[in-house]
C-alpha positions as CSV (number, residue, x, y, z in Angstrom):
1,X,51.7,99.6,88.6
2,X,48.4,100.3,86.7
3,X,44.7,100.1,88.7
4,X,41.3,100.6,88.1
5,X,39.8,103.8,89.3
6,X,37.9,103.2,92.6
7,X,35.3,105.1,94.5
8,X,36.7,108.0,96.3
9,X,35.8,109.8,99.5
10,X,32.8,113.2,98.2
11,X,35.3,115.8,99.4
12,X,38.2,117.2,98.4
13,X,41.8,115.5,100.0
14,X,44.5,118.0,101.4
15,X,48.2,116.7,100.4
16,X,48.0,115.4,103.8
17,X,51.6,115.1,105.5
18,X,52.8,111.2,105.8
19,X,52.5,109.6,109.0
20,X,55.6,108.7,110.4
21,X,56.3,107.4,114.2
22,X,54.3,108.0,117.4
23,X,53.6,112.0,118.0
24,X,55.6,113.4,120.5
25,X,53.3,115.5,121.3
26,X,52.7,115.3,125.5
27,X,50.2,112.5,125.7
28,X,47.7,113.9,128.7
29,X,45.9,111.1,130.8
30,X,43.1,109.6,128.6
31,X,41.3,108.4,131.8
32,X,40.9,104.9,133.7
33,X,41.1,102.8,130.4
34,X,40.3,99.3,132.5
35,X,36.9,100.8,133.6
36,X,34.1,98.8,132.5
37,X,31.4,99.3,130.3
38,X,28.0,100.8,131.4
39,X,24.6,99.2,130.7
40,X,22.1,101.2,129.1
41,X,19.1,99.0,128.1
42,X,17.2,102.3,126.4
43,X,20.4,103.4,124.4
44,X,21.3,100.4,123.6
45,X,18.1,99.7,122.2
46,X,18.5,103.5,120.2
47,X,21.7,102.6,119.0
48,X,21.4,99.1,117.4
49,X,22.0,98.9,114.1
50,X,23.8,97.1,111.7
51,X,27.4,98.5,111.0
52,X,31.5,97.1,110.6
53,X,33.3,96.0,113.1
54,X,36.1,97.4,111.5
55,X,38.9,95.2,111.1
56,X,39.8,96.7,108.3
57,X,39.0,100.8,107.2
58,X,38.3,100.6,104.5
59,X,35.6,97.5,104.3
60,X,36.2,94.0,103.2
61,X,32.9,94.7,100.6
62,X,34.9,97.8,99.2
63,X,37.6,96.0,97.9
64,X,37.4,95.4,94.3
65,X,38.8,93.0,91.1
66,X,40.7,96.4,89.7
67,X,43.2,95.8,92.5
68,X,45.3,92.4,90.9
69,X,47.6,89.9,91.8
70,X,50.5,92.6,90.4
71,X,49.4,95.5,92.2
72,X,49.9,93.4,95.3
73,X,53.4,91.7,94.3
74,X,54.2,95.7,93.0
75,X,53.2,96.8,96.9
76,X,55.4,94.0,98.5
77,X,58.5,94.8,96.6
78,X,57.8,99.1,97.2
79,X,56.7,97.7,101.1
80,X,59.9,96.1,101.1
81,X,62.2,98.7,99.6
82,X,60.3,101.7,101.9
83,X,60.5,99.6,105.4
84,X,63.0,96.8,105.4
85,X,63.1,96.8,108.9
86,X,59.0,96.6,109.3
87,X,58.5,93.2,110.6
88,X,56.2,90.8,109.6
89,X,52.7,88.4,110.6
90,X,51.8,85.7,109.3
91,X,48.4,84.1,108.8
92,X,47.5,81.0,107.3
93,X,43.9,79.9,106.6
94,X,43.3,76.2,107.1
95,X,39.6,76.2,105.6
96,X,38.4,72.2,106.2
97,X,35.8,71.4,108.6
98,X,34.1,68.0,109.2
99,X,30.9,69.4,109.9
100,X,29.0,71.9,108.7
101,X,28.0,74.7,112.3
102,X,24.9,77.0,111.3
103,X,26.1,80.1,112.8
104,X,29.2,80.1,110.9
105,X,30.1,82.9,108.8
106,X,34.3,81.7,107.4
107,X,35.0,80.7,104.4
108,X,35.1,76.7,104.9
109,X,34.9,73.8,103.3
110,X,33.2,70.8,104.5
111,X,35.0,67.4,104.1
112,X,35.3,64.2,106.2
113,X,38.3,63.6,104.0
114,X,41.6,64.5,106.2
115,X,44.1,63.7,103.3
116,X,42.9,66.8,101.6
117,X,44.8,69.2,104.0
118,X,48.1,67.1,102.4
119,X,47.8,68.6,99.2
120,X,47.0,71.9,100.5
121,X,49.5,71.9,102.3
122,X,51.6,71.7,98.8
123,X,49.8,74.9,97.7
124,X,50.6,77.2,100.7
125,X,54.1,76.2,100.1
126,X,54.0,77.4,96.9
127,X,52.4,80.8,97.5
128,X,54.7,81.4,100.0
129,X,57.4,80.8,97.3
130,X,55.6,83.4,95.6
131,X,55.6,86.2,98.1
132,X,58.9,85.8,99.9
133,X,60.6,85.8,96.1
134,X,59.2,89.7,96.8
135,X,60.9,90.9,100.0
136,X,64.0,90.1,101.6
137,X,65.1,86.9,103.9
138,X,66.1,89.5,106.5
139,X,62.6,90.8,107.6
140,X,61.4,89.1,111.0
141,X,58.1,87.3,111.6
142,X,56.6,88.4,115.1
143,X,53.7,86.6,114.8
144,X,52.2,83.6,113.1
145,X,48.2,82.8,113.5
146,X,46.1,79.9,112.1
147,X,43.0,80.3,111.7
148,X,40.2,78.0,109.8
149,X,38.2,76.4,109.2
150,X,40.0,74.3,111.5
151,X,43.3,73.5,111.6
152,X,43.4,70.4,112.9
153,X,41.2,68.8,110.7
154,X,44.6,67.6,108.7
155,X,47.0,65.6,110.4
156,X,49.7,66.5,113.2
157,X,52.7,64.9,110.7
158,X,50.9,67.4,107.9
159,X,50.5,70.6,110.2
160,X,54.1,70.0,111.2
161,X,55.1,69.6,107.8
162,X,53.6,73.4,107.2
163,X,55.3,74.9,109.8
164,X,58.6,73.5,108.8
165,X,57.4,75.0,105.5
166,X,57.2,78.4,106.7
167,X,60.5,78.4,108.8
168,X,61.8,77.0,105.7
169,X,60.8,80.2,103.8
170,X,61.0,83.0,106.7
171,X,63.5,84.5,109.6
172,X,61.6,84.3,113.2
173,X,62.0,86.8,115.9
174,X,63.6,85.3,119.0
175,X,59.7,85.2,120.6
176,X,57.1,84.7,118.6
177,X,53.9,85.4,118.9
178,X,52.1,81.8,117.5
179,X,48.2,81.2,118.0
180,X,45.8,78.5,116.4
181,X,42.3,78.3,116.5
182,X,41.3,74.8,118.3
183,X,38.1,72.5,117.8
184,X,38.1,70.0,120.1
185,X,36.0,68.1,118.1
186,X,38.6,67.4,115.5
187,X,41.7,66.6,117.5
188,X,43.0,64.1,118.6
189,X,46.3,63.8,122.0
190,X,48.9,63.9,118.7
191,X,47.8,67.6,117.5
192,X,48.5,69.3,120.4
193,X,51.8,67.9,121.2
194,X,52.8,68.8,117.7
195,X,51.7,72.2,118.2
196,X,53.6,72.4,121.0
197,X,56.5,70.8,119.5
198,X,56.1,74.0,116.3
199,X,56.7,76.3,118.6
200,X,52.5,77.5,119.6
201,X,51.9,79.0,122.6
202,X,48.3,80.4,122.5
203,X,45.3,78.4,121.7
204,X,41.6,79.8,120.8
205,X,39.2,77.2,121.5
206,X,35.7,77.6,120.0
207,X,33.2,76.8,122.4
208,X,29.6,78.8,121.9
209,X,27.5,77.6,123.8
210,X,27.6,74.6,126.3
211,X,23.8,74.1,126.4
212,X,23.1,71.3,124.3
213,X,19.9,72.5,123.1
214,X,21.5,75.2,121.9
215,X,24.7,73.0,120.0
216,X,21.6,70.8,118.7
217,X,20.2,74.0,116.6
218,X,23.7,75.4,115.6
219,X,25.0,71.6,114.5
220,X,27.8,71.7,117.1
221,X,27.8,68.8,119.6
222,X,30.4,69.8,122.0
223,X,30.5,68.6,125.8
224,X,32.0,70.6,128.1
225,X,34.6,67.2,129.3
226,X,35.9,67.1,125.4
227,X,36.6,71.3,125.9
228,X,37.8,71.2,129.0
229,X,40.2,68.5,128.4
230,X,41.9,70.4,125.7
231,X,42.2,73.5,128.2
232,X,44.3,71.5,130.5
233,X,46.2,69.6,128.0
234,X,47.3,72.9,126.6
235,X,48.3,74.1,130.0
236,X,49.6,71.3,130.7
237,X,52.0,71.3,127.8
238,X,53.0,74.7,128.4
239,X,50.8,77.1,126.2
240,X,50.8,81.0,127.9
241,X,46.9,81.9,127.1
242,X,44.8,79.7,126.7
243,X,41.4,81.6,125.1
244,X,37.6,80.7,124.1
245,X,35.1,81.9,122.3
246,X,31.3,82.4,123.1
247,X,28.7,83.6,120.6
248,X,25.1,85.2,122.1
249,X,22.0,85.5,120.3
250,X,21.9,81.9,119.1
251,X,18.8,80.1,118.5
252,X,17.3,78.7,121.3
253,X,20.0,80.6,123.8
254,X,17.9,81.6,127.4
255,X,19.3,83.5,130.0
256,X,19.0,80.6,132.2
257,X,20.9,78.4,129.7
258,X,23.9,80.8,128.9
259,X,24.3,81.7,132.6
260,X,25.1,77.9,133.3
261,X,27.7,78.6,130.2
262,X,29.5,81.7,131.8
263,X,29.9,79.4,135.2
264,X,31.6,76.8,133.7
265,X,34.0,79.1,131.3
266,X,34.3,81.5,134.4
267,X,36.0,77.6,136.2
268,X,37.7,77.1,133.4
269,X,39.7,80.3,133.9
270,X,41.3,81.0,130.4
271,X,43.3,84.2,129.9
272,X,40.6,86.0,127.7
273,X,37.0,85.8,126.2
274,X,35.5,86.6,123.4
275,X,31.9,87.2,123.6
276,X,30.6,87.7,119.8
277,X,27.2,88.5,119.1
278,X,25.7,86.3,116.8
279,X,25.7,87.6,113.1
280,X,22.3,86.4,112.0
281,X,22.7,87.6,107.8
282,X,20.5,84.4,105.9
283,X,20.8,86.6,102.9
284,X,24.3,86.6,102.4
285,X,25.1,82.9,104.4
286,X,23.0,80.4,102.9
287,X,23.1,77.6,105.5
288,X,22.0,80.2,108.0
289,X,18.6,79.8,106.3
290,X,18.2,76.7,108.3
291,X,18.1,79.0,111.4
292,X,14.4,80.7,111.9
293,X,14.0,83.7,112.8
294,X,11.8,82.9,114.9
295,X,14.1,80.8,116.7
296,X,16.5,83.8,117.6
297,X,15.9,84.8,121.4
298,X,13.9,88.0,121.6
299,X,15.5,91.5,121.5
300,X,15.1,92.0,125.4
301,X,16.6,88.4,126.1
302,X,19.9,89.1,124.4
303,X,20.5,92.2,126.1
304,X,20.0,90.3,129.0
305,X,22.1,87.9,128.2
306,X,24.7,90.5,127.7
307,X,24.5,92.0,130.4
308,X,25.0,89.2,132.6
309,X,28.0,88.0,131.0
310,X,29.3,91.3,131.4
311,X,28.5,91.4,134.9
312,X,29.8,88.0,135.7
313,X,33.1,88.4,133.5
314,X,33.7,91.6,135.2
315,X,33.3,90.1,138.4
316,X,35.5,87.2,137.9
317,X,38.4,89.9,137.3
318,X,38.5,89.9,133.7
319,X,39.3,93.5,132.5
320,X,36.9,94.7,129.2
321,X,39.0,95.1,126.6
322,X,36.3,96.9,123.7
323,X,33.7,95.3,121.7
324,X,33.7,91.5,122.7
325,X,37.2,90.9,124.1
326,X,38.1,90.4,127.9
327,X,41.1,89.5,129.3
328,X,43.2,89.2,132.4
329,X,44.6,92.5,134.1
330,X,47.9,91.1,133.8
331,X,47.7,90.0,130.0
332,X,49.2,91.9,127.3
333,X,45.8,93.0,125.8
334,X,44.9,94.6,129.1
335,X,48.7,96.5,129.5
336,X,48.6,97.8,126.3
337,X,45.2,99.2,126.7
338,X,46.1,101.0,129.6
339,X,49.4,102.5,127.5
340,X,47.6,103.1,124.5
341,X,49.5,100.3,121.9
342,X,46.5,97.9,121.3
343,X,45.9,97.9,117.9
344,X,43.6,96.2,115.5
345,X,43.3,94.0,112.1
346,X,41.8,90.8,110.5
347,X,42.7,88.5,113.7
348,X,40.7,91.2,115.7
349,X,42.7,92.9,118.7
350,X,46.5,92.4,118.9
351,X,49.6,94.3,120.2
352,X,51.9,94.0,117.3
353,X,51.4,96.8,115.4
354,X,53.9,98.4,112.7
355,X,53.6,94.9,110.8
356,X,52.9,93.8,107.2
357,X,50.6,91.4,107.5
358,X,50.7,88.2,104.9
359,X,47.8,86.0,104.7
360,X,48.3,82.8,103.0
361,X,45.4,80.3,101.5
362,X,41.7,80.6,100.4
363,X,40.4,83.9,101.5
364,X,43.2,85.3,103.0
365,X,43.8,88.9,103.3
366,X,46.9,90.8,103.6
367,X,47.8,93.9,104.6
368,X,50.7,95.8,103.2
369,X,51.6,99.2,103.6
370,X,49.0,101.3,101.8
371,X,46.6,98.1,100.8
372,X,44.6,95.4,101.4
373,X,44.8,92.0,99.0
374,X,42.4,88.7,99.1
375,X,43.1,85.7,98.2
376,X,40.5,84.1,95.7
377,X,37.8,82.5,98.2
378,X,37.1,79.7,95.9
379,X,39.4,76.5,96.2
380,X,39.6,75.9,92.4
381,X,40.8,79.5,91.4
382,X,43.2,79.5,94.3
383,X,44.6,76.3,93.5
384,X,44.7,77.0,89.0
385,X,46.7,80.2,90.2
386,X,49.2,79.0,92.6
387,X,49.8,76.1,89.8
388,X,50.1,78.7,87.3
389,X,52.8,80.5,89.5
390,X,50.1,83.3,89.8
391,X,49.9,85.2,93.2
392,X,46.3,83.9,93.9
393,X,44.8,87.8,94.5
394,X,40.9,88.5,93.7
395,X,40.6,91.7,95.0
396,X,42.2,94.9,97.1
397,X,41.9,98.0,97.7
398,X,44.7,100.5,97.7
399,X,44.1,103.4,100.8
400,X,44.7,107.1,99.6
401,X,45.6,109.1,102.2
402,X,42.3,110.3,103.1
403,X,41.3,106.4,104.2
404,X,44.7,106.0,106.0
405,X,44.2,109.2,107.9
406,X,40.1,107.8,109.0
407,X,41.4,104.3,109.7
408,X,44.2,105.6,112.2
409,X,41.0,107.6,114.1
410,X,38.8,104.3,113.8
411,X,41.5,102.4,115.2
412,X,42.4,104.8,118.2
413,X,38.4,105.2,118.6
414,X,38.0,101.2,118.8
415,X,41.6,100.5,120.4
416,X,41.6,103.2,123.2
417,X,38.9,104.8,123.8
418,X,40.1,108.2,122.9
419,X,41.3,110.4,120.5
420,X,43.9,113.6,120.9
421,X,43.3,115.8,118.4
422,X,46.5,117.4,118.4
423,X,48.1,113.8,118.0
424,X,46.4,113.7,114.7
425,X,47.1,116.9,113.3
426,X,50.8,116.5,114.1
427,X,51.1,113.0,112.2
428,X,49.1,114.2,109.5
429,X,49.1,117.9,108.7
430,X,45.6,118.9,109.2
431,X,42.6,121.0,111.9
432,X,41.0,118.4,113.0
433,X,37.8,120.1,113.7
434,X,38.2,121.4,110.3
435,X,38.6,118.5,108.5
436,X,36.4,116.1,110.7
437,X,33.7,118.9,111.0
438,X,31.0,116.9,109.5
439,X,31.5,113.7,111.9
440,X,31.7,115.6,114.9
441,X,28.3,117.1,114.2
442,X,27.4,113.1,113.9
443,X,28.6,112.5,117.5
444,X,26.6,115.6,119.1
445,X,23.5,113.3,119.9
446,X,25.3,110.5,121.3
447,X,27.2,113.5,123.2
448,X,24.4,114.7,124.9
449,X,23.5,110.7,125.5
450,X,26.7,110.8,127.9
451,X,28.1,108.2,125.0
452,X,31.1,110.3,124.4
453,X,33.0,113.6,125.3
454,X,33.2,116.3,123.1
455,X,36.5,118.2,124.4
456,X,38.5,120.9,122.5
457,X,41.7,118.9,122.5
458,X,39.9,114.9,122.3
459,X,37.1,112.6,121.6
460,X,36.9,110.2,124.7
461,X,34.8,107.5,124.7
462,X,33.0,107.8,128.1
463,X,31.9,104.0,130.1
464,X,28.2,104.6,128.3
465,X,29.4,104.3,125.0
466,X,32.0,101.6,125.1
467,X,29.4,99.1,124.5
468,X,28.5,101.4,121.4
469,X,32.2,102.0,120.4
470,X,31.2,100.6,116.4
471,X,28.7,103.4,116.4
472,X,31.4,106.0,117.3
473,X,33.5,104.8,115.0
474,X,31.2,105.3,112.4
475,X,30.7,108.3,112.1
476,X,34.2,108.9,110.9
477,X,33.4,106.5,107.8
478,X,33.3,108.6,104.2
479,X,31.6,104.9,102.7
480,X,28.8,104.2,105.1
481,X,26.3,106.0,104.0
482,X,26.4,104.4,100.2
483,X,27.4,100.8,101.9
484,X,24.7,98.2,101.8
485,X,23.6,97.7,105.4
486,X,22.7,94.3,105.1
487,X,26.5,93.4,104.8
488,X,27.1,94.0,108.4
489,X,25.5,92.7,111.6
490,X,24.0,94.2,114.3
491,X,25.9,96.6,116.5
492,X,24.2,95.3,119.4
């Protein structure tokens, strides 16, 4: 396997030792992990800036053409050879949307035609050829996502014809984990009971906002009967969670407005939210030039926004799970919080970690072992190499050990809360304070801003900083200070 050279971290790497499994070093208590966020207007204010949100370590811009289709069919037979065992998730982008929503920042394509998803469906079928001609029948899919787009733009006979596709072509665990992302816009009674039928069990509806001046800017026209008959359809067909998603900072969006919103999703009672904040970047998303800036609610109104759907979230008994996510106290997310197995990757927070993740379609981006592959983003190179019998790989990254060894701290920072140093130098060979001595200076101020705790033996994120937990993280990113700023959105 030949690449290109890549940009590597200023300092010199130690032959750090290879993670393996969990330390068994004593874990000490790490503190009450369901305890909410504090809100700090002032620091909040101090601390906003633009930054990742780290689904990835190292960043989706730092991945480069050097890494190639072979480098990543190379990784998946040495991922398959090294791990066996290692089981798999799956995630298959579904790109068409009807309409075109302002905020949106996926890789879509916008068609009213819904035979397109037919063909597409051919495609997927044949990457997945592709890949599983590169590990064995034997590994076992945990969990299966799709995401969009919107996935039921196509069809239910086509979407059922994809996941008989993917059975077709990979062993399942006995209990899956299955999600899809729903629009209620484009669906119809037929899509859910198919989805049902496959095997689906948790649904993400995207809602936003349900103030219709607000849909009116964004180009979403969404009623709050059309959402909340999909939630009860879904229950009613048996799906476990049931989750939405909320953006704040959209044009138009009041306080008074949004707090109407959190009472009707706070009645609609779904198993988790997702509260984004709106990623406002007109210079990378063209359409988003249609939004004025001037439109954007004012600094001060966001943050109180924010903190009233904190508040009322909190309130209602969901349990604040880091960044944007809350959930239930009795939902997975929330348990393995509390015992320190939450991890992280493209489709955000999740508990299955220890898999390879394959990402099928336009866009897509995998995850396995020591690297990171993307699918082409643009429809007509995806679909020449697929025809071509060409993995359909733009760019990667492969980690060295140095980014393996941040990303693990990143993740724990993000995922828990807390770091134990001596967890880290057993996995990887190394003085923590030693080698992260230049980061820790880093998080002196926002130490002595009560946004952290500085103790001999762990980094803890204290209820001031959780809020701020992207800024925490970043100080243990070696590409940040070359990285564009404009990439990322605001940490606030």
């Amino acid at each position: 396997m030949s690449m290109s050279p890549r940009a590597r971290n200023a300092h010199t790497e130690p032959d750090l030792a290879k993670p393996g499994a969990p330390s068994s070093c004593p874990s000490q208590p790490v503190g009450p992990a369901w305890e909410a966020p504090v809100f700090d207007r002032e620091l909040l204010r101090k601390y906003d800036r633009s930054g990742p949100r780290y689904t990835s370590y190292p960043t989706a811009n730092l991945f480069h053409e050097g890494f190639s289709g072979s480098d990543y069919e190379a990784l998946l037979h040495g991922s398959d050879r090294e791990a066996p065992e290692r089981p798999l998730s799956l995630y298959f982008h579904l790109p068409f949307c009807r309409t075109l929503c302002l905020f949106c920042a996926c890789n879509v394509i916008w068609t009213k035609d819904q035979t397109r998803g037919d063909a597409y469906v051919d495609l997927l079928c044949r990457e997945m050829d592709l890949v599983a001609q590169s590990i064995s029948p034997g590994r076992k899919v945990t969990q299966l996502h799709w995401g969009g787009g919107t996935p039921t733009h196509s069809s239910a006979p086509v979407l059922e014809r994809l996941f008989a596709g993917i059975r077709d072509r990979f062993a399942f665990d006995e209990d899956p984990e299955m999600g899809v992302e729903l629009n209620p816009r484009e669906m119809e009674p037929e899509h859910l009971e198919a989805l049902a039928r496959c095997g689906f069990k948790r649904a993400s509806i995207g809602i936003q906002d349900f103030d219709p001046v607000v849909q009116a800017a964004v180009r979403r026209l969404q009623t709050e009967s059309q959402t909340r008959s999909v939630v009860e359809r879904c229950r009613a067909l048996g799906f476990q969670s049931v989750n939405v998603d909320l953006i704040y900072g959209l044009p138009l969006q009041t306080v008074r407005s949004f707090e109407a919103t959190i009472g009707s999703i706070v009645d609609l009672a779904p198993d988790r939210i997702a509260l984004f904040n709106f990623a406002y970047l007109p210079q990378l998303i063209p359409h988003q030039r249609a939004i004025k800036a001037q439109m954007l609610p004012a600094p001060e109104v966001k943050l109180d926004i924010l903190e009233l759907a904190i508040e009322r979230f909190t309130n209602a008994g969901y349990v604040y799970i880091g960044m944007d996510h809350f959930a239930r106290p009795d939902d997975e997310l929330t348990r393995a919080l509390a015992d320190r197995t939450l991890t992280r990757n493209f489709q955000g927070y999740t508990t299955k970690g220890g898999c390879d993740l394959l990402a099928f379609g336009v866009s897509g981006i995998s995850q396995v072992g020591p690297c990171y592959a993307q699918n082409h983003k643009e429809y007509p190179s995806y679909q020449a190499l697929i025809e071509g019998g060409k993995l359909p790989t733009e760019r990667g990254i492969l980690l060295s050990r140095d980014d393996e060894l941040r990303w693990d701290v990143i993740r724990r920072l993000m995922c828990h809360f807390v770091v134990v140093k001596p967890e880290i130098e057993l996995l990887y060979g190394i003085d923590f304070d030693d080698y992260f001595a230049d980061s820790l200076r880093s998080l002196e101020s926002m130490a002595s801003d009560a946004l952290v705790e500085l103790a001999p033996d762990r980094i803890t994120v204290r209820p001031l900083g959780r809020l701020l937990v992207r800024n925490v993280a970043m100080a243990f990113d070696a590409y940040l200070p070359s990285a564009k700023q404009a990439t990322f959105s605001r940490t606030v």
